[in-house]
C-alpha positions in Angstrom: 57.6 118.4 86.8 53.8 118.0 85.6 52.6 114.3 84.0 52.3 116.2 80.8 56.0 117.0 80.4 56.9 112.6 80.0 60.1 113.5 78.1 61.5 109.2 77.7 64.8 109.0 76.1 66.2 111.5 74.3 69.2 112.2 72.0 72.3 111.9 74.2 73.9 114.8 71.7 71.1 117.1 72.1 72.4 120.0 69.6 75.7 118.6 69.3 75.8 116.4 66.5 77.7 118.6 64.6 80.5 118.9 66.4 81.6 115.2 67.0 82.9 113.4 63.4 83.9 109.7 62.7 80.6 108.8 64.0 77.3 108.3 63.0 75.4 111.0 65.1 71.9 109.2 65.6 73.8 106.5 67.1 76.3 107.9 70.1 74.5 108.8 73.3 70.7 108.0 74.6 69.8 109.8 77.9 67.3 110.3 80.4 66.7 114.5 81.1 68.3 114.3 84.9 65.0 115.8 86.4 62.7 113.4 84.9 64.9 110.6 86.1 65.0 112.3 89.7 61.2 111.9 89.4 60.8 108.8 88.3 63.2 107.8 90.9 61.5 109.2 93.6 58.2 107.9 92.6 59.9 104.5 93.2 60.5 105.3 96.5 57.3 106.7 97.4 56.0 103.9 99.4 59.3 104.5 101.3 59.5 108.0 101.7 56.0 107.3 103.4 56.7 104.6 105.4 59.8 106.6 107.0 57.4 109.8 107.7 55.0 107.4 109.9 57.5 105.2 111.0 59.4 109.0 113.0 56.0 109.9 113.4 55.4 112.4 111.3 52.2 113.5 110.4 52.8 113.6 106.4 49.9 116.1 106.0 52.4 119.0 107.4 55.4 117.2 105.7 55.1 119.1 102.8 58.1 121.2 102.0 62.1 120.9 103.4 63.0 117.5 102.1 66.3 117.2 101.1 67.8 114.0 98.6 71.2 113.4 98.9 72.1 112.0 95.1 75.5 109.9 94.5 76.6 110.4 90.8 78.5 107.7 89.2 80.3 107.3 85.6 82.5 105.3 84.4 83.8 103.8 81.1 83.0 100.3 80.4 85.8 98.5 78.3 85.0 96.5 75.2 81.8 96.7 73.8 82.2 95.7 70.0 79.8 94.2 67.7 81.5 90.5 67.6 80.0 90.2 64.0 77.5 91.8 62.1 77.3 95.0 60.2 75.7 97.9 62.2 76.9 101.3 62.1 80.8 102.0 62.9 80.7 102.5 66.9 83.6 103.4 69.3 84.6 99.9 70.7 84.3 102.0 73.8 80.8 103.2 76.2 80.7 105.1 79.1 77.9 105.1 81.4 76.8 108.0 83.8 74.2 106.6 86.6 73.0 108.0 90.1 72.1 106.2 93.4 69.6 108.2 95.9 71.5 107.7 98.9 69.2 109.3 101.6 66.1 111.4 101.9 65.6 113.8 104.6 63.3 116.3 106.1 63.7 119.3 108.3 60.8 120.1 110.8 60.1 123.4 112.4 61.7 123.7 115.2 64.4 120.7 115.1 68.3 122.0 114.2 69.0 118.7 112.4 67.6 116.9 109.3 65.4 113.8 110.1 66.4 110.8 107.9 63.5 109.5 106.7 64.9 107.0 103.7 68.3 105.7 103.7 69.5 103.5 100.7 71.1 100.4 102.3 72.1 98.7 99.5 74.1 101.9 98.0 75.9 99.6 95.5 73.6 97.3 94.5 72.8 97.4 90.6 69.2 97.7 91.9 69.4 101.3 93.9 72.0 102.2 90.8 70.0 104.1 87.6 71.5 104.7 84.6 71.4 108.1 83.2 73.3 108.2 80.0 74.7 105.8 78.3 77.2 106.6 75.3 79.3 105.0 73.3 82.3 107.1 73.5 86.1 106.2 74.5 86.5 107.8 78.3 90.3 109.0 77.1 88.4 110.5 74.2 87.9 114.2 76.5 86.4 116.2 73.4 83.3 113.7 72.5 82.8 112.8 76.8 82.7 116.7 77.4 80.4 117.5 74.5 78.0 114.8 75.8 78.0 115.0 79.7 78.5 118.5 79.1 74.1 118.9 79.3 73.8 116.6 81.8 75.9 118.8 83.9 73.9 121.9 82.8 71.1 120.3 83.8 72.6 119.0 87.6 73.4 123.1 87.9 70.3 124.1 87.4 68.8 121.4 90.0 71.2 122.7 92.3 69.4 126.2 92.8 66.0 125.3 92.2 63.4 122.7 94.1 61.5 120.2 92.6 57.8 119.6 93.5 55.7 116.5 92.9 52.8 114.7 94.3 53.8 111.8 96.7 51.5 109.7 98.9 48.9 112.3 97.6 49.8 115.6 98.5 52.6 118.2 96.9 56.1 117.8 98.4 59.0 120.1 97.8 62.4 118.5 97.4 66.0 119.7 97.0 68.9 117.9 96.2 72.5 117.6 96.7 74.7 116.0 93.9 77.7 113.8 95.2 80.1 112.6 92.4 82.3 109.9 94.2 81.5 107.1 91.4 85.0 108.0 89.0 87.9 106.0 89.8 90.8 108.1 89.9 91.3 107.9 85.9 87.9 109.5 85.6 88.6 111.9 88.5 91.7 113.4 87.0 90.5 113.8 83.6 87.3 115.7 84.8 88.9 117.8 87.3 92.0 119.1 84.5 95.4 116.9 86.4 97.7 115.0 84.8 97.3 111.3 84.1 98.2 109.1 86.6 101.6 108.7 86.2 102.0 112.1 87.2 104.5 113.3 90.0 102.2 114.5 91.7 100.6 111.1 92.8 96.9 112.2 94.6 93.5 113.6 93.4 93.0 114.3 97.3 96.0 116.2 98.1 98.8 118.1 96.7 101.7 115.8 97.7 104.4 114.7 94.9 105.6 110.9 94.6 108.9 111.4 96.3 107.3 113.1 99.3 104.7 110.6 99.2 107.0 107.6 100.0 109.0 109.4 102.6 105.6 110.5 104.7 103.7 108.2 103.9 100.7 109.1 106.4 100.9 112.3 107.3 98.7 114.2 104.2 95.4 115.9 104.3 92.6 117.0 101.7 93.2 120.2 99.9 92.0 119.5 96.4 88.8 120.9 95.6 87.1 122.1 92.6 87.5 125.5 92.8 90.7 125.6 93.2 91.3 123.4 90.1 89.5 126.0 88.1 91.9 129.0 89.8 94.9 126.7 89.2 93.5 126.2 85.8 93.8 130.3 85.7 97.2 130.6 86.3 98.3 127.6 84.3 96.4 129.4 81.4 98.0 133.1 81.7 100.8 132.7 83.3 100.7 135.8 85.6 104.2 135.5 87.3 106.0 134.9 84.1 107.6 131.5 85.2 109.2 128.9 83.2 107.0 125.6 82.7 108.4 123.4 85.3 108.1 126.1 87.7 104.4 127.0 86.6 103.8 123.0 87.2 105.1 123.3 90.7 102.9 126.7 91.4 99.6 124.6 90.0 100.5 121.1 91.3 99.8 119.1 88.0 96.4 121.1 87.4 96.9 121.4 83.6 93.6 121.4 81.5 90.3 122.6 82.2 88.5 121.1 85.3 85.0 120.2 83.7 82.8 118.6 86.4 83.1 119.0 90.2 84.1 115.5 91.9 83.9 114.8 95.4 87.3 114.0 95.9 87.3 110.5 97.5 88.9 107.1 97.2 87.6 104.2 94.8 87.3 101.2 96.8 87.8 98.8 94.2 90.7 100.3 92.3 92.2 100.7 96.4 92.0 97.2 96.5 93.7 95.8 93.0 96.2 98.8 93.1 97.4 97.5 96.7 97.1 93.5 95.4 99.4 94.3 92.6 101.4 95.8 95.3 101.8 93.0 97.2 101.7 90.5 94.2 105.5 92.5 93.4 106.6 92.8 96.7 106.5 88.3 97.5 108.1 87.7 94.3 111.0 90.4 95.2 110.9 88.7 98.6 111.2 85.0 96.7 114.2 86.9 95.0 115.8 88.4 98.0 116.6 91.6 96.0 116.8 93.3 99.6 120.3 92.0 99.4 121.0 92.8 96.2 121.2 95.4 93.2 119.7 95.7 89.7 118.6 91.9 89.1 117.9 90.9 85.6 114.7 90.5 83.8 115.2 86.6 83.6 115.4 86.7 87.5 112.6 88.0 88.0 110.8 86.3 85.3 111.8 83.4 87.1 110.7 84.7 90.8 107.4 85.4 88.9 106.6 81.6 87.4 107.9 80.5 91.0 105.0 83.1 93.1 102.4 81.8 90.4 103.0 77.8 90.3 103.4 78.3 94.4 99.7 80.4 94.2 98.2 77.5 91.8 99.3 74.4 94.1 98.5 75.9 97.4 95.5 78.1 96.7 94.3 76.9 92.9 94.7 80.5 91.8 95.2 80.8 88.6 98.0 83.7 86.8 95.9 86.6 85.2 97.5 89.1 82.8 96.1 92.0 84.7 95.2 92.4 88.4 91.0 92.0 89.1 88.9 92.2 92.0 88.4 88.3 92.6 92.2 87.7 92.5 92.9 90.9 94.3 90.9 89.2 97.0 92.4 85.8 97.2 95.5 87.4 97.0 95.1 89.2 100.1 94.7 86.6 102.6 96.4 85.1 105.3 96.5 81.8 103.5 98.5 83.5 100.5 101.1 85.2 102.6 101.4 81.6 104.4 102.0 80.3 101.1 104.1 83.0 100.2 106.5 82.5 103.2 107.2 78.7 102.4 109.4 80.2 99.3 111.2 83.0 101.6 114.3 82.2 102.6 115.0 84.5 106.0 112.5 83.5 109.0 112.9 87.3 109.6 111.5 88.3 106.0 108.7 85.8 106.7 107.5 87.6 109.9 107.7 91.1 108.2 105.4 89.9 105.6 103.0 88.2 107.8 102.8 91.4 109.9 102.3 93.6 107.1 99.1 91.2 105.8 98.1 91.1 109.5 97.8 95.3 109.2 96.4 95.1 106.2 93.7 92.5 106.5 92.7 94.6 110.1 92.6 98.3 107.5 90.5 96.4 104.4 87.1 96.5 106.0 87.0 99.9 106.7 87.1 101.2 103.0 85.3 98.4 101.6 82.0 98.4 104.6 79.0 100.8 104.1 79.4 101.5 107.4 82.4 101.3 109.1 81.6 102.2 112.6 78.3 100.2 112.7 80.6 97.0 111.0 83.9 97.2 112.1 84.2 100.6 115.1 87.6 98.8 116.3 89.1 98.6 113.2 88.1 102.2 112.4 89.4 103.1 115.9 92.9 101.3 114.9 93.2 102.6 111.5 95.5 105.3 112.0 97.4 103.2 114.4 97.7 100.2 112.1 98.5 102.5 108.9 101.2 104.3 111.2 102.6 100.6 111.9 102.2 100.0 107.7 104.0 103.2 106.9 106.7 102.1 109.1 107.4 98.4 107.9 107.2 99.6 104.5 110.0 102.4 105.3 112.3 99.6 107.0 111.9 96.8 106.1 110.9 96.8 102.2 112.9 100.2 102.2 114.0 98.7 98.9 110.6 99.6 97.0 109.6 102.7 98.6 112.8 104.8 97.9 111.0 107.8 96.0 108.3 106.1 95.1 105.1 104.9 96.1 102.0 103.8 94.0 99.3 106.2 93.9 96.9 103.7 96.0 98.8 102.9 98.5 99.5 106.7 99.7 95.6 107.3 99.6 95.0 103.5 101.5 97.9 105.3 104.2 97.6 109.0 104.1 93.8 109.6 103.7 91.3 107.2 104.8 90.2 108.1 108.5 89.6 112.2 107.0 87.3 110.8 104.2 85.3 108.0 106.1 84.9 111.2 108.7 83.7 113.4 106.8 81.2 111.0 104.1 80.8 108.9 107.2 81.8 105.7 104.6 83.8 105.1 101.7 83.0 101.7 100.3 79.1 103.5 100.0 80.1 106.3 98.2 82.5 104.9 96.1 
């Protein structure tokens, strides 16, 4: 990219305005051109990408081509962003953002099989390694207006993907190619880009092909088979129908695939979401432990209302945790500790109910770190060496003991916390990095 070409931020639309309505066109979507940013972002790092040649000792005036950038893609929408008061122009309430993180930089000498890593971003979630891309205000349910706009950027990413980039850094031209990671969507994201149903769906994963009711009765057993490409040939077949079937059997033959897939994700798990969606887990199973309803059938709403005042005015006095209306992060966190199944236990009844849920918080606390560290087996090896062990021994409680809640069903989370964990942190080497 020569200095000339300084392109700044352009129209987020560019050429579309026409086809998005209800909105004032000028004002939906600002963007970077992804190549520019790429630059600009490797300009950052210059100093770094320097520093790394001398300190393998390299000799940077032979390092001139066979660098590779590995790129992590993120997007996301970002909830309620309304004008409070005032009269500008009439906005979604809505914005998405769409942002990258260079994850490592690496060069290939003559000679040596492997890649040398000469920059690797230690911080990969930090808002400062994360650069914003595009930033629009559109609904992320809304799938027309969100295609129409990313639908450039991805162009543009294509095109990156078959070409190399040279620029001048620490004085001399380099040639760079990149690879493009999308593991920032949570699973919302991830199913509308890649065409499956919402996430309600029977069939419960973005990773693999498994329905809810065989979900909860293997619940560790699964391994990865989604992938973009077959979206798109599932896609196919949803589209023409070849075999003539009727709809429920043409669901069956393309596993939920049911609209376009638009952009390639890496299939992953969100760390995050992992961590409220098992919370709010949790959060249901003490208060049907406070209720007992292992012993019993269909209790009424009032019951459980009142198992659920009893669970929060126990969680205020004992750990000053205040109710929310919907599961977050923070209370996701204090929720899962040792200190709140303690508390927990104090309202169960049956001395063996009390141990079952201790021993299933004792699993889960020892599974946590290793989707939540950068890098599991430099921060926690044992706990990575245990996982399948300890998700086994999760599975198994779960299937016993709480059989109760896991008759058929199973939340969407808690399959991927059980069923695919160890074959993504193997393969991306982390998953609290990536995603």
């Amino acid at each position: 990219v020569s200095s000339s070409c300084d392109v700044g931020i352009i129209d987020g639309l560019s050429g579309w305005t026409a086809s998005v309505d209800d909105v004032p066109a000028d004002t939906i979507a600002r963007r970077f051109r992804y190549d520019v940013a790429l630059v600009s972002a490797l300009k950052d790092l210059e100093e770094d990408i320097m520093e790394g040649l001398r300190e393998r000792g390299l000799d940077d005036s032979i390092c001139t081509s066979g660098f590779t950038v590995v790129v992590k893609e993120s997007c996301d929408g970002m909830g309620d962003v309304s004008e409070k008061h005032g009269s500008g122009p009439a906005v979604p309430e809505k914005a998405v953002r769409f942002s990258f993180t260079i994850m490592s930089i690496s060069i290939r000498v003559e000679g040596e099989d492997d890649g040398i890593t000469i920059f690797q971003e230690q911080k990969p979630n930090s808002e400062l390694s994360c650069r914003p891309l595009c930033l629009m205000f559109v609904d992320e349910s809304d799938h027309e207006t969100l295609t129409a706009i990313l639908g450039p950027v991805i162009a543009e990413r294509k095109a990156m993907m078959e070409s190399r980039l040279i620029i001048s850094v620490g004085g001399l031209l380099r040639s760079f190619r990149f690879f493009f990671r999308s593991t920032g969507y949570d699973e919302k994201m991830v199913r509308e880009m890649e065409g499956l149903e919402a996430s309600g769906s029977t069939y419960i994963c973005t990773l693999c092909d498994s329905t809810r009711a065989e979900a909860s009765q293997n619940m560790v057993l699964h391994s990865i088979t989604r992938c973009h490409d077959e979206n798109l040939e599932r896609y196919e077949i949803w589209r023409t129908n070849p075999f003539s079937e009727s709809a429920d059997e043409l669901r069956d033959r393309v596993k939920g695939v049911s609209a376009k897939p638009f952009m390639e994700t890496q299939p992953t798990l969100d760390a995050l979401h992992c961590d409220i969606g098992n919370a709010t887990e949790f959060y249901k199973i003490f208060q049907d432990e406070i209720g007992e309803v292992y012993q019993r059938t269909n209790p009424s709403r009032e019951e459980r209302r009142r198992w659920r005042s009893t669970l929060d005015k126990q969680l205020r006095k004992k750990l000053k945790l205040k109710p929310v209306m919907r599961m977050n992060g923070n209370y996701a966190r204090r929720l899962m500790t040792r200190e709140a199944v303690e508390a927990v236990c104090e309202l169960v009844p049956s001395e063996e109910r009390r141990e079952a849920l201790q021993k299933l918080m004792e699993l889960y606390l020892q599974m946590k770190p290793v989707w939540r560290s950068t890098c599991p087996s430099r921060d926690c090896p044992d706990q990575l060496c245990q996982y399948s062990y300890n998700s086994q021994q999760f599975a198994d409680i779960l299937s016993t003991t709480f059989k109760y809640r896991y008759d058929g069903k199973i939340t969407n989370y808690l399959h991927k916390t059980l069923a695919h964990v160890p074959e993504i942190v193997e393969r991306d080497g982390s998953i609290g990095a990536w995603a």
